[in-house]
N, C-alpha and C positions, 0 to 999 in steps of 0.2 A: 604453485601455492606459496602464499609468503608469511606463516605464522607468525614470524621475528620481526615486529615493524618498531620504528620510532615516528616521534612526531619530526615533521621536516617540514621546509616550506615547499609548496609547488616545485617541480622540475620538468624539466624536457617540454615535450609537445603541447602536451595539459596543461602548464602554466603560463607560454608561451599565447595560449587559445583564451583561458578566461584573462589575461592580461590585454586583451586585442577587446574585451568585450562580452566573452561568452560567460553568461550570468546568471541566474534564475530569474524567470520572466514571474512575477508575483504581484496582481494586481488586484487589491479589492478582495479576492476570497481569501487571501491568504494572508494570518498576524504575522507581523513582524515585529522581531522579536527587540527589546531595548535592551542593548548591554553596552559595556564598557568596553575601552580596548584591551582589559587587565584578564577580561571572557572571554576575548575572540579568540579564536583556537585554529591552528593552519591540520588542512586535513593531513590525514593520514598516507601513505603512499609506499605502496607494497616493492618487493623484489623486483617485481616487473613490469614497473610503471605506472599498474591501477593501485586508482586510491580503496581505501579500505573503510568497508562499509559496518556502521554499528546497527544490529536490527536487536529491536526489545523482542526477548521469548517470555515475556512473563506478563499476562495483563494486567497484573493487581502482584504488590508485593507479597512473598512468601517469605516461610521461615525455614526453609531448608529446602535442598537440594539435591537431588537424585546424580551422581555424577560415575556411575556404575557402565555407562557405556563406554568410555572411557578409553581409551589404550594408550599407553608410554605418555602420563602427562603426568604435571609440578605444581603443588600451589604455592602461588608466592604471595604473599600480602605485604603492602605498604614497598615492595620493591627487595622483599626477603626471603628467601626462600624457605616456606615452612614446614612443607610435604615434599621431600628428592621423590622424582622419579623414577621408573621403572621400564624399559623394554616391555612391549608385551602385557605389560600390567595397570590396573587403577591404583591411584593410592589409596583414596580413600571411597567410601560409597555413597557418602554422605555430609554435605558441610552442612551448619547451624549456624544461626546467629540467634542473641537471647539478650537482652539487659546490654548490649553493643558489644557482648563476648562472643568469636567467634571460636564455632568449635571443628577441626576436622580430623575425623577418626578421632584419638585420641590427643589430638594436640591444641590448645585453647590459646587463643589469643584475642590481643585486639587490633584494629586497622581499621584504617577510611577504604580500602578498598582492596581486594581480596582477587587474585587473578589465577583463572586454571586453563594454562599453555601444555603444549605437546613438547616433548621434553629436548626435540632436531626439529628439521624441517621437512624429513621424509611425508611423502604426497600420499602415504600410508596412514600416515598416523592421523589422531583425532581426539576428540575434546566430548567428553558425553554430557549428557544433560534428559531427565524423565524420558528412557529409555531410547534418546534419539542421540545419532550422531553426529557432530559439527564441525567444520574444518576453521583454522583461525584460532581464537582463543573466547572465555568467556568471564569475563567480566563481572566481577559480585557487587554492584553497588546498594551499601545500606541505603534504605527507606523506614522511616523511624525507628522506634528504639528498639522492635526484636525482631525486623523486617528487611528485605532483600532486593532489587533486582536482579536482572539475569539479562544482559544485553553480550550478543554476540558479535563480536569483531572480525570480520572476514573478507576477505580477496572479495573484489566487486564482481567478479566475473564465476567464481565461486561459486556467491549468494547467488547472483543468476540463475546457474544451473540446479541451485535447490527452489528455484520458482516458478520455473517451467513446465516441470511436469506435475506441479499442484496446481497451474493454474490451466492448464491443457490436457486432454486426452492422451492415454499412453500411445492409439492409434493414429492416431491425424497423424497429418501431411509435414516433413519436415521445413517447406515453407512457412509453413503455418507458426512452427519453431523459431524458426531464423524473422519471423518479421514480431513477432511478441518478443523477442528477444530486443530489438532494436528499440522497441518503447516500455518496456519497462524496465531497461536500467536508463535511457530519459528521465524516468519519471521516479527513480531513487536517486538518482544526480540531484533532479531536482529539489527531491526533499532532503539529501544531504547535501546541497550548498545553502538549503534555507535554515535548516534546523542545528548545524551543528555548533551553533551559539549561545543557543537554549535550553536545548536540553541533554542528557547522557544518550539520548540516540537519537537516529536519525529516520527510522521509521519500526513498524513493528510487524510479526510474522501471521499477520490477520487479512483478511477481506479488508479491514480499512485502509488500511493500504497494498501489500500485494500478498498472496498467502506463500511462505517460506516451510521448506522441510529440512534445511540444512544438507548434508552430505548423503543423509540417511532416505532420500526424496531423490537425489540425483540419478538421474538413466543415460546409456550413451546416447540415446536421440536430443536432450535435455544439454548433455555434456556440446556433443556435435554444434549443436545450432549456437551456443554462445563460442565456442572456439572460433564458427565459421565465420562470425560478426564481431570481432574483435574492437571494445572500445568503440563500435557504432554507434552515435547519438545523434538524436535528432534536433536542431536549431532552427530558429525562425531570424529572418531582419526585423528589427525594433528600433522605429528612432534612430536609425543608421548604426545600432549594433547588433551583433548575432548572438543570441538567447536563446538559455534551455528553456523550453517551457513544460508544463503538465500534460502529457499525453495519455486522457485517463480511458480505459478502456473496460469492456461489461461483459458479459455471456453471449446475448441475443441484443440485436435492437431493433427487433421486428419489422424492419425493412425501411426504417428513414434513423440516419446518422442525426443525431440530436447534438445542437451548439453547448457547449461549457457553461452557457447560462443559466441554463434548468439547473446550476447545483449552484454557483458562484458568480461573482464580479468578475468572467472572465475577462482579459485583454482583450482588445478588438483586433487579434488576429486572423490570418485565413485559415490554420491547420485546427483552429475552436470553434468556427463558423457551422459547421454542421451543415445538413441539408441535401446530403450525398442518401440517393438511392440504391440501399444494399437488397442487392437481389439471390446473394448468397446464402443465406439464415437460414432459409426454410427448416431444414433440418433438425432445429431447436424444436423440442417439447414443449416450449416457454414461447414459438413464435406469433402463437392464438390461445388466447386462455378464454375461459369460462368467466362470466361477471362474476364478481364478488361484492356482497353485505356487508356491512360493518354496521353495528346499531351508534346512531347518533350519541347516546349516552356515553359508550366508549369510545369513541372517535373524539368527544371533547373530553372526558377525562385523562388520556392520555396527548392531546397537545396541547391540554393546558398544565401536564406535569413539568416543560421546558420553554413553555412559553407565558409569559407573566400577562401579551397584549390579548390569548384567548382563553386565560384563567378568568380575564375582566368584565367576559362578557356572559357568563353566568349563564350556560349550556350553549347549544349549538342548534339553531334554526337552519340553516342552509347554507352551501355552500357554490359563491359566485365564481365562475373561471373569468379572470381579468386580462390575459394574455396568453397566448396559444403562440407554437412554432407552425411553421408556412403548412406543415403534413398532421396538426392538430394537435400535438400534444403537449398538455397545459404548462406553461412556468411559473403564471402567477395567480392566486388564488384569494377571494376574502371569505372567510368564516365569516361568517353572519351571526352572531349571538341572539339569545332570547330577548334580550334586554333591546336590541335593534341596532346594538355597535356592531363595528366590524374590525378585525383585525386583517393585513395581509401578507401572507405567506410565500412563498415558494411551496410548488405543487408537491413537492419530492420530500418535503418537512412531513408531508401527511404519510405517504409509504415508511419512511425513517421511525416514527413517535410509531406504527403498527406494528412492526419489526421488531424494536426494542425494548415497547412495552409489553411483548411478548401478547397480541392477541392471537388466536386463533383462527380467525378468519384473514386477518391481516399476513399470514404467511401466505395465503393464495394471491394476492396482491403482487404479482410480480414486476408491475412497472407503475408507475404514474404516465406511460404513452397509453391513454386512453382517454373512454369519457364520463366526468362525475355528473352525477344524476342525482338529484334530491327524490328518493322512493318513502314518502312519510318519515314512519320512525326510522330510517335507514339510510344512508350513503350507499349510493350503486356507484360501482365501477364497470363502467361498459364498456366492449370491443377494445379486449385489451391485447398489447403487442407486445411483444419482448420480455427480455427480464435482465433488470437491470438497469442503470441510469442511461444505458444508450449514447455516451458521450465518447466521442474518438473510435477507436481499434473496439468494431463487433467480431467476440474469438468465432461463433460457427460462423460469421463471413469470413473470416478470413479462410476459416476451413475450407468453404464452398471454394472460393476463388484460388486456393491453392490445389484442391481438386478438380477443377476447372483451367489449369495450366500458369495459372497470375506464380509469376517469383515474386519475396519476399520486397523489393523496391516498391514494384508494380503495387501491392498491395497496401504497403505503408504510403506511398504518393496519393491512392486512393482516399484511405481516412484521413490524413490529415498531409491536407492539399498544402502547397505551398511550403512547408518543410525539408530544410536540408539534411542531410543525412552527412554526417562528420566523424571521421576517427580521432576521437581526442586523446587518446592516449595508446 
C-alpha cells in the first residue's frame, strides 16, 4: 500500500505504454471534458508503480463527517498539519464545515482542502469514514458554502480489492474473481484517464460506476484475485493504436451478450460488438422474469421529467421498437405521443427514467432484453431476460463458465472477443 503519494509524471512501464499509444478509447458516449493545459493534472502513482485512484464516497455534499473508524491518522489542511496523530487512536470523530470554517474536534480553521492520511505507511493502518474503513487517504473538498465532498484516494489495486467482493458473491469461483478483476480496473483506468481533468474524482463508490467497500469490504479471495492479476488490463488495436476501452459488465444477460450500443455511441470495436451466446447464466433469478405493467400515464410522466422531446408530446399513445439487436432486444424506440409526434429514444432510457423515478412496478423491470407491447392503458414488457444492461462481462456467466472449468483468460477472451490483456504497470 502506498498512502504517501506525490503528484509525478508517468514512469516506468505505464508511461512507457500510454506513450506508445495506450489511451482511453471514448467515442460518442462519452464528454469530453475542455480544459486548459494550466487543469491537466499528471496522475498520481503510488510506491509501487500503480497509479492511484480518486473514488467520490459521498453522492451529494454533506456537512460533516464521521471519521471514528479511524486508526493512527492526521488532519492536515491546506498542507498543515492541524490534528497530530496518534498510534492506535482517532483524532478527532468528527470534522464540520459551516460558513467555509472548518471545524475538527475542537480546532477551527479555514482551508480549500482538508486531508485525513494515516500518520506511516504501515499496511495496518487506515483512514475511517460513516463507520467504514479506507486504505490511502481521504480527501475533504468544499462544495458550497457549508458543504463537503469525501473523495477517497487509494492504491489501484487496493480499490480493486474493495470491489470485488461487493460486486461478486462471497462463494463463487476464484476465477470468477481473477477475470472481473481484469475488467474492472480497465474500466477505472478508463474513467481515470478520462476524467481526471475534470473533475476531483475519477469515479464514485456506486452501481454507476463499480460498487466500492474500501478496506472494510475486502476478503482474502477478493485480496488473492487482484494480487494474482497484477496491473492486467485489457486493450484493443484502434487506428493502429492500442486503447483502454470501457469494458462494462451486469449481473445476468439472460443468455445473448448485448453490443455497447443499447447504452452509447460505442466505437466500432470487436470486444463491444456483442452477440456472444452465454449459456452460463442460468442460475440467475433475473434469467426469466415475469411481465411487467407500467401504466402509460406514468411511463410518460417520468420520461418526460429528463426528456424535453417526450415532455412535447403531451402523454403517451404507444410505443414503436425501431431497432432490435440480431437475439431481439430493443435499442431503439419511438414514443409516440397523443398529439401524434414522436420522439426517439434508446430502449434502456425507458428502464433508467422507471428506476430513478422511483416507480413501483418499474423495479420488477429487470432488463429492456425483452418485448414492449402496447396492452391499452398500459406498457407491457414481455419475455424478459436478464438483469441488467447485458453489455460485456455477464458476472453468473462468468460463474457458470468458471464452474464449468473456463480460467479467467478463457473467460474474458469470451466476452470481449478480440481484446488484449496487458500488464501495464
Amino acid at each position: 500500500m502506498a498512502n504517501k503519494t506525490q503528484a509525478t509524471n508517468l514512469t516506468g512501464r505505464f508511461a512507457l505504454l500510454l506513450a506508445a499509444g495506450l489511451t482511453a478509447l471514448c467515442i460518442g458516449g462519452c464528454k469530453k471534458p475542455t480544459v486548459t493545459p494550466r487543469t491537466k493534472l499528471p496522475l498520481l502513482i503510488g510506491d509501487d508503480g500503480a497509479p492511484i485512484i480518486r473514488v467520490l464516497l459521498t453522492p451529494r455534499a454533506v456537512g460533516a463527517a464521521d471519521l471514528s473508524a479511524g486508526e493512527g491518522v492526521r488532519v492536515i489542511a491546506d498542507g498543515k498539519i492541524r490534528v497530530p496523530g496518534r498510534p492506535g487512536t482517532s483524532p478527532v470523530a468528527l470534522i464540520r464545515r459551516s460558513g467555509g470554517l472548518w471545524m475538527a474536534g475542537n480546532t477551527a480553521f479555514r482551508a480549500a482542502r482538508v486531508i485525513v492520511e494515516t500518520i506511516d505507511n504501515r499496511d495496518d493502518r487506515y483512514v475511517g469514514f460513516n463507520a467504514k474503513s479506507y486504505r490511502g487517504r481521504l480527501h475533504l473538498v468544499p462544495n458550497g458554502p457549508n458543504g463537503f465532498i469525501v473523495v477517497n484516494y487509494v492504491n489501484f489495486e487496493d480499490y480493486l480489492a474493495g470491489v470485488l467482493s461487493k460486486e461478486l458473491f462471497p462463494g463463487w469461483h476464484i476465477e470468477a474473481y481473477r477475470s472481473l478483476a481484469v475488467a474492472a480496473r480497465t474500466f477505472a483506468l478508463h474513467h481515470m484517464l478520462h476524467n481526471r481533468r475534470s473533475r476531483e474524482y475519477d469515479l464514485d463508490n456506486t452501481v454507476a460506476s463499480q460498487v466500492y467497500g474500501g478496506r472494510s469490504a475486502e476478503t482474502a479471495k477478493s485480496r488473492h484475485a487482484v494480487d494474482s492479476t497484477p496491473g492486467w488490463t485489457l486493450t484493443v488495436n484502434y487506428k493502429g493504436k492500442n486503447r483502454v476501452f470501457m469494458p462494462q459488465y451486469s449481473s445476468c444477460c439472460g443468455g445473448w451478450v448485448n453490443a455497447a450500443v443499447v447504452l452509447r455511441d460505442a466505437p466500432p470495436i470487436e470486444p463491444l460488438r456483442g452477440g456472444q451466446k452465454c449459456l452460463h447464466c442460468t442460475s440467475s433469478k433475473r434469467y426469466r422474469w415475469a411481465p411487467v405493467r407500467v401504466l402509460k400515464t406514468e411511463l410518460y410522466a417520468l420520461l418526460a421529467r429528463n426528456h424535453a422531446s417526450v415532455k412535447s408530446l403531451g402523454g403517451l399513445s404507444t410505443i414503436r421498437v425501431t431497432q432490435r439487436l440480431a437475439h431481439g432486444r430493443p435499442v431503439w424506440v419511438d414514443i409516440v405521443g397523443v398529439n401524434g409526434k414522436t420522439a426517439r429514444l434508446r430502449a434502456e432510457k425507458i428502464r433508467l427514467a422507471l428506476i430513478f423515478g422511483g416507480s413501483v412496478a418499474g423495479k420488477k423491470l429487470y432488463s429492456m432484453n425483452c418485448q414492449i407491447v402496447d396492452a391499452g392503458p398500459y406498457i407491457e414488457f414481455r419475455d424478459g431476460r436478464g438483469f441488467g444492461h447485458g453489455v460485456g462481462m455477464c458476472q453468473y456467466g462468468l460463474q457458470g463458465k468458471a464452474l464449468a472449468g473456463w480460467k479467467a483468460s478463457q473467460i474474458i477472451n469470451f466476452y470481449y472477443p478480440g481484446a488484449n490483456i496487458v500488464r501495464i504497470y
